[in-house]
C-alpha positions in Angstrom: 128.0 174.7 6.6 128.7 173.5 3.4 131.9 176.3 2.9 133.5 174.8 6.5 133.0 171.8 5.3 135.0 172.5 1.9 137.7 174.6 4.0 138.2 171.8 6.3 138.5 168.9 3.7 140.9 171.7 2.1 142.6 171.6 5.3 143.0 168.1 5.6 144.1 168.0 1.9 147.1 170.4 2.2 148.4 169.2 5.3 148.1 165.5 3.6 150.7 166.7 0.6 153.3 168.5 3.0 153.5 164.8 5.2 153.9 163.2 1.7 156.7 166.1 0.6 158.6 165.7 3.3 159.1 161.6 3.2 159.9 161.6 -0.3 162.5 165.1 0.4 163.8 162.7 3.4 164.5 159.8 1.2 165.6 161.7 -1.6 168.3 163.1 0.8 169.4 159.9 2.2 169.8 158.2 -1.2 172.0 161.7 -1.9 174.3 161.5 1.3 174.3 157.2 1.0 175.5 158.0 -2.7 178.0 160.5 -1.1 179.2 157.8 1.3 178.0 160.3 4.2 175.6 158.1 5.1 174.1 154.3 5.5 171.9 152.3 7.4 172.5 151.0 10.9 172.7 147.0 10.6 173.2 146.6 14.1 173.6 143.1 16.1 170.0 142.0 15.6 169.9 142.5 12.3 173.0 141.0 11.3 172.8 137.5 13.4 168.9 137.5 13.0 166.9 139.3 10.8 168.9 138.7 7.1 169.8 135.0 7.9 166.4 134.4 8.8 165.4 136.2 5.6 168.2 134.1 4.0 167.1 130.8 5.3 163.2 131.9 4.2 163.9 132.9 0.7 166.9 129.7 0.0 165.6 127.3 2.3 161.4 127.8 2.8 161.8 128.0 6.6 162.1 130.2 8.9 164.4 128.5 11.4 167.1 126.3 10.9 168.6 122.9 12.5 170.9 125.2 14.8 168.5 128.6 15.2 165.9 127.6 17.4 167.1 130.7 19.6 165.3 132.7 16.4 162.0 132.5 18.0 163.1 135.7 19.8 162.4 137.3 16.5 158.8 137.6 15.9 157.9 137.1 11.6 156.8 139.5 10.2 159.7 141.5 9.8 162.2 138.9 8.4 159.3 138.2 6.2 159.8 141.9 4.6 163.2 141.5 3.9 163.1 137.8 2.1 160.1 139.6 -0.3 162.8 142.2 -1.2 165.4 139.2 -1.3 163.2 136.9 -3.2 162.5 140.3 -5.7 166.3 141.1 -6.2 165.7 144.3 -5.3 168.9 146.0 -4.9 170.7 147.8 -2.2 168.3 146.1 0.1 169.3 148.0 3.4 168.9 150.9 1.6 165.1 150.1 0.3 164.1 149.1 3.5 165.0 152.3 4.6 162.8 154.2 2.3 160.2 152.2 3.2 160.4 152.9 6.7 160.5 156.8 5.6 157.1 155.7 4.1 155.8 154.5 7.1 156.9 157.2 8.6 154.7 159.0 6.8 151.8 157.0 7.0 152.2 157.5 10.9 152.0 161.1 10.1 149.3 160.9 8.5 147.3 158.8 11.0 147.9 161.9 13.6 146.4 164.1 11.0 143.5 161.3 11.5 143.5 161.9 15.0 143.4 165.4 15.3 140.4 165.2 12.7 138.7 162.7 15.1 138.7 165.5 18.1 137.7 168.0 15.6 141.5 169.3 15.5 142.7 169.4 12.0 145.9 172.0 13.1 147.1 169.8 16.2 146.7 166.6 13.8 148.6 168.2 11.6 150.9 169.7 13.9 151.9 166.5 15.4 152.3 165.3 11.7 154.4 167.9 10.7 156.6 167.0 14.0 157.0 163.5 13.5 158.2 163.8 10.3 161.1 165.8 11.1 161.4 164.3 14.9 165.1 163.2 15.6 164.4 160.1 17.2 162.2 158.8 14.3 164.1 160.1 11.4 167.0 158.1 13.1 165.1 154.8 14.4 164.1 154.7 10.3 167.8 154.8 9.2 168.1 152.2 11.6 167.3 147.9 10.0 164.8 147.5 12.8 161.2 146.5 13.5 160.1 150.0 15.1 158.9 152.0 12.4 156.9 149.5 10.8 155.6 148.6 14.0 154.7 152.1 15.1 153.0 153.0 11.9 151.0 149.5 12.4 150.0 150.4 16.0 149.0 154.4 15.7 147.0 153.0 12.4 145.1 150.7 14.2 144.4 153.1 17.6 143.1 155.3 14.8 140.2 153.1 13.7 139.5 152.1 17.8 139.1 156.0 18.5 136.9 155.8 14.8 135.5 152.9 16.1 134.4 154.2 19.4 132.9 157.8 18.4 130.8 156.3 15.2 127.6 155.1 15.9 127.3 152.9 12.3 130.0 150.6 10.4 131.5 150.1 13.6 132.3 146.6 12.9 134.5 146.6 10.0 136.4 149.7 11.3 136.6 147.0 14.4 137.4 144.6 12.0 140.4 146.7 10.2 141.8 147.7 13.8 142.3 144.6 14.5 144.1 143.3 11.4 146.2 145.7 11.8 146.9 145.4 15.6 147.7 141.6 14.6 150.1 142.5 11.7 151.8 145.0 14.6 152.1 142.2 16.7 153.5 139.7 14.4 156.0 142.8 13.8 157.0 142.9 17.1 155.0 140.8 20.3 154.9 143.7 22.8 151.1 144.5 21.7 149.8 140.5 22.4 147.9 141.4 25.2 146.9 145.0 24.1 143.2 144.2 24.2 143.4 144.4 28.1 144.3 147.7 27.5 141.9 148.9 25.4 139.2 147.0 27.5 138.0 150.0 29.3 137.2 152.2 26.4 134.9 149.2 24.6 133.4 149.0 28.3 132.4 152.7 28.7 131.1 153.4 25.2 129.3 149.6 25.3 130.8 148.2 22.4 130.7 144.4 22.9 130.7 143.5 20.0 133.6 145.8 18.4 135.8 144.5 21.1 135.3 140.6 20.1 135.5 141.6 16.6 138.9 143.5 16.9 140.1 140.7 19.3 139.3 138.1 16.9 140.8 139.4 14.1 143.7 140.0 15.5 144.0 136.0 16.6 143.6 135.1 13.4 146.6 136.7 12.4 148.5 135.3 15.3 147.2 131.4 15.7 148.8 130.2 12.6 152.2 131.5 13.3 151.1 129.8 17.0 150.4 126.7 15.5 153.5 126.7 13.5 155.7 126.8 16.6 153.8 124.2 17.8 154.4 121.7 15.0 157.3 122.9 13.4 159.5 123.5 16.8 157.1 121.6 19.4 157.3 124.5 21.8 154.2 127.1 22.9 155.2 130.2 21.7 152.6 132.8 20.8 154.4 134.8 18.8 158.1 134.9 19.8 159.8 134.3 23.1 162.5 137.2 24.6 160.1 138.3 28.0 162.7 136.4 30.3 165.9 137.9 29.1 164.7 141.6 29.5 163.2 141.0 32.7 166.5 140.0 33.7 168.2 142.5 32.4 165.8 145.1 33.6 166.3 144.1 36.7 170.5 145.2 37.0 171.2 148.7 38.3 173.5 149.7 35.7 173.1 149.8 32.2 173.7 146.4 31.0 172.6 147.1 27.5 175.6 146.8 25.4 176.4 142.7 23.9 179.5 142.3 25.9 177.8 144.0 29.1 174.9 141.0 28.5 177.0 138.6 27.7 178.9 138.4 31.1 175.7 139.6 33.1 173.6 136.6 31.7 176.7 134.2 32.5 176.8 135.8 36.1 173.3 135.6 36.7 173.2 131.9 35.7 175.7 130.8 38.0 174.4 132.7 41.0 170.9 131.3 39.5 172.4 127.5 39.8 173.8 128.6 43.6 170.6 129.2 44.5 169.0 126.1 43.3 167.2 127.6 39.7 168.8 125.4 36.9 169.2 125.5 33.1 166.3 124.0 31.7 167.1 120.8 29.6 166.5 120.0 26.6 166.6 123.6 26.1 163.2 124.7 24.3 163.2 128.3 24.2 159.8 128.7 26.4 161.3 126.5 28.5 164.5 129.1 28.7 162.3 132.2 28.7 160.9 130.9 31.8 164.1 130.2 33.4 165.6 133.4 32.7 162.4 135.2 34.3 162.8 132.9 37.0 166.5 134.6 37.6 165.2 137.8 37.5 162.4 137.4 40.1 165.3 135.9 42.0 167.1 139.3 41.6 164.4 141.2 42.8 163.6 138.9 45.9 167.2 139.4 47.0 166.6 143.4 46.2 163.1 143.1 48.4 165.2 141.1 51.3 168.5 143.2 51.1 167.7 146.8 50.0 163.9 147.4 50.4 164.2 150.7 50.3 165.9 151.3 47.1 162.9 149.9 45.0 161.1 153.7 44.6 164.6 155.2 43.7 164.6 152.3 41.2 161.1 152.4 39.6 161.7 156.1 39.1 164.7 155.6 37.2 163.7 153.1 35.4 161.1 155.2 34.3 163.5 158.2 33.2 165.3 155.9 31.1 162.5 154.8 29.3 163.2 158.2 27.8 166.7 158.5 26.6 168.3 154.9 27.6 169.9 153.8 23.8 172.2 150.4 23.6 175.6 152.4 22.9 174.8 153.7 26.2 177.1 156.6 24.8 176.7 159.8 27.2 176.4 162.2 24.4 173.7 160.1 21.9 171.6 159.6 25.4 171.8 163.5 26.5 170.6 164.5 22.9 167.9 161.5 22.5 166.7 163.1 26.1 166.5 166.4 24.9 164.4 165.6 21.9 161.7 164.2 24.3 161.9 166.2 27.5 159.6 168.8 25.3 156.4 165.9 24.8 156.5 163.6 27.7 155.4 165.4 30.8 153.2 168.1 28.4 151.6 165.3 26.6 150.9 163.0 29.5 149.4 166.0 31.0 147.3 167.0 28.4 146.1 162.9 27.8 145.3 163.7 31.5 143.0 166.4 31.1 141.2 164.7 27.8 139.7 162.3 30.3 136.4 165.1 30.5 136.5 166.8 27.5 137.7 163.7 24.9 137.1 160.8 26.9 137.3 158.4 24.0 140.7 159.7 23.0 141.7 159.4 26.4 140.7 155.8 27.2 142.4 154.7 23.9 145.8 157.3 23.7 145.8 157.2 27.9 145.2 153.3 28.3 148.1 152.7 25.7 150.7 154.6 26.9 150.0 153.3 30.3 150.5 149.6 29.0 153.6 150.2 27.1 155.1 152.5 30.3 154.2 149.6 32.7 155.7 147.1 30.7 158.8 147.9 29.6 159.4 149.7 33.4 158.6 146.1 34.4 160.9 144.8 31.5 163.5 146.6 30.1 163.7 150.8 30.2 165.1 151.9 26.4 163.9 154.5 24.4 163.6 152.5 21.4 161.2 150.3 23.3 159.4 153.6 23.8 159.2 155.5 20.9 156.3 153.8 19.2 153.9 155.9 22.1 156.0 158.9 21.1 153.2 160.2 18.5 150.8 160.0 20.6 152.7 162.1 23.0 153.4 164.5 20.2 149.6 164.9 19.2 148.8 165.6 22.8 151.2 168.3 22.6 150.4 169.6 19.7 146.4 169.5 20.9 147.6 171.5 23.9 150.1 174.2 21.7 147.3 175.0 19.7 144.4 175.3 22.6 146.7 178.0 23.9 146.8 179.3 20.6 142.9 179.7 19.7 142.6 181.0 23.3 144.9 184.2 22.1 143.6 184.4 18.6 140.6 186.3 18.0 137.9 184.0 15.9 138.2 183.7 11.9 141.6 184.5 12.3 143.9 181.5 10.1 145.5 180.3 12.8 142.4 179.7 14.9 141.4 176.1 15.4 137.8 177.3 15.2 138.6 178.7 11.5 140.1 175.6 11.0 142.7 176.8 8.7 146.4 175.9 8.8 
């Protein structure tokens, strides 16, 4: 027992140091074609008119929004609060730095999968999936990328990690509760999609009777969230739990085509509104941005009504391709980025939501958690808006579930002892 043990932990250790190897050889690399002029981060539209004025206005002005930004809210804190702490440091080459950090927390993320394959006893899938996301396409280029997704990923697989600990421990569970649900708060605060995750996870806390892990986790997490609640209620009178934006990508979701590009919304938003004020659905005045929020979900309910009245029979056809883009949908919209973001995933969707599938008899913990969460963000952002970038923060999970079911297929054709059999634990 005691020599398993010391080859698992062993295991665990070497598959640790290869994560870590390969974020620091992927930043070292960057840093070499950024010096080269070969390569540099993505500032794209968000970043540029939201995130670093924001992170401007915080580090030279002690606020977050300004006399004329009140449309900011969109942007939850958390993020903009990175960047002025770089600012505020004079750290140099900040675009740059941010992207090395968000190598690093494309590690960590790694490194939380290796923490779930050791929580279903499966040190070589956990690694596996590790291994995978750290030289995934999507996520090598999402990191490159001055967005909230890779913090926000590594935020949200972290804290699923201590739920599925959590869940299977039968002592401690409350401050592994308690963790979880810092964390799920900071992820939030990074980006609002998670606010209402604990529905989600409700289920699992349900069937393994854990009453009081689920108030704990859901507490904590409030408490990172009601300050910035009460701010936007004293600082811009308005309720906004974290950040307003639902409306405008319910909207948007809501279009046929792809109407994903800033010129594409700009017109699409300007045509809505007027056939919005046709139908008796008016701009909101004065114009507080829950107040809008609501107004633009208003317009796309009105979208869908006429949809429902008109063309009934086109809402399957839509739901399912609204689902497919979930996939490989970007905001260039460009044919040939789309066709090779699709490619990257068509390999771990339909295996790993199979596989998630079949862990509902034989890991029904990991399945309540991994199944109940992809399930959430799937619905939502079908509901919302379909783009992959919206998606990707499931993708590990997807990946380990892969990996889990690569390496069951493996063990089942390697005889037992041998190193590459999950029962000899070995990598």
């Amino acid at each position: 027992m005691w020599n398993l043990a010391h080859q698992w932990l062993g295991d665990v250790k070497r598959c640790a140091a290869l994560l870590l190897t390969l974020a620091l050889l992927k930043g070292v690399v960057f840093i070499a074609l950024t010096g080269l002029g070969h390569a540099q981060p993505f500032i794209g539209t968000n970043a540029k008119d939201i995130v670093f004025p924001i992170a401007d206005r915080l580090v030279n002005q002690h606020r977050f929004n300004g006399d004329d930004s009140r449309p900011d809210s969109k942007m939850p804190p958390a993020y903009p609060f990175l960047i002025a702490i770089l600012e505020a440091a004079h750290v140099p080459h900040i675009p740059v730095v941010v992207v090395l950090l968000q190598f690093l927390a494309d590690a960590v993320t790694a490194l939380c999968l290796l923490a779930f394959g050791c929580l279903i006893s499966n040190v070589m899938a956990g690694g596996l999936a590790g291994l995978i996301w750290s030289l995934y396409p999507p996520a090598i280029g999402i990191s490159t990328w001055i967005t909230q997704e890779p913090l926000f990923t590594t935020l949200l697989i972290a804290s699923l990690v201590l739920v599925l600990a959590a869940l299977r421990a039968d002592k401690r569970t409350i401050l592994l509760s308690l963790a979880a649900g810092a964390l799920m708060g900071l992820a939030t605060l990074t980006r609002a999609t998670t606010l209402v995750i604990p529905v989600a996870l409700a289920p699992a806390w349900i069937w393994k009777r854990k009453f009081a892990d689920a108030l704990v986790f859901i507490g904590t997490m409030c408490l990172f969230l009601v300050p910035w609640t009460i701010r936007n209620a004293v600082v811009l009178d308005d309720r906004i739990p974290v950040a307003t934006g639902t409306g405008s990508v319910f909207l948007l979701g809501s279009d046929d085509g792809q109407v994903y590009t800033t010129e594409r919304k700009t017109s699409f938003f300007v045509a809505a509104a007027a056939e919005g004020e046709h139908n008796g659905i008016h701009k909101p005045y004065p114009e507080y941005e829950s107040a809008i929020d609501r107004w633009l979900f208003q317009l796309g309910l009105m979208r869908y009504r006429e949809r429902l009245q008109n063309r009934p029979l086109s809402f399957p056809k839509f739901v399912v391709i609204k689902f497919l883009r979930l996939w490989y949908t970007s905001e260039t919209a460009h044919a040939r980025s789309e066709l090779l973001l699709g490619l990257c995933v068509l390999p771990f969707v339909p295996l790993g939501l199979w596989q998630v599938w079949r862990w509902r008899r034989s890991q029904t913990a990991c399945f309540l958690v991994c199944g109940a969460v992809l399930a959430y963000f799937i619905a939502m952002h079908v509901v919302l808006l379909p783009l992959a970038r919206y998606a990707l923060p499931v993708h590990p999970l997807l990946i380990l579930a892969s990996a889990y079911w690569l390496c069951a297929r493996i063990d089942r054709t390697m005889p037992a002892g041998s190193p590459l059999s999950v029962a000899g634990l070995r990598l």
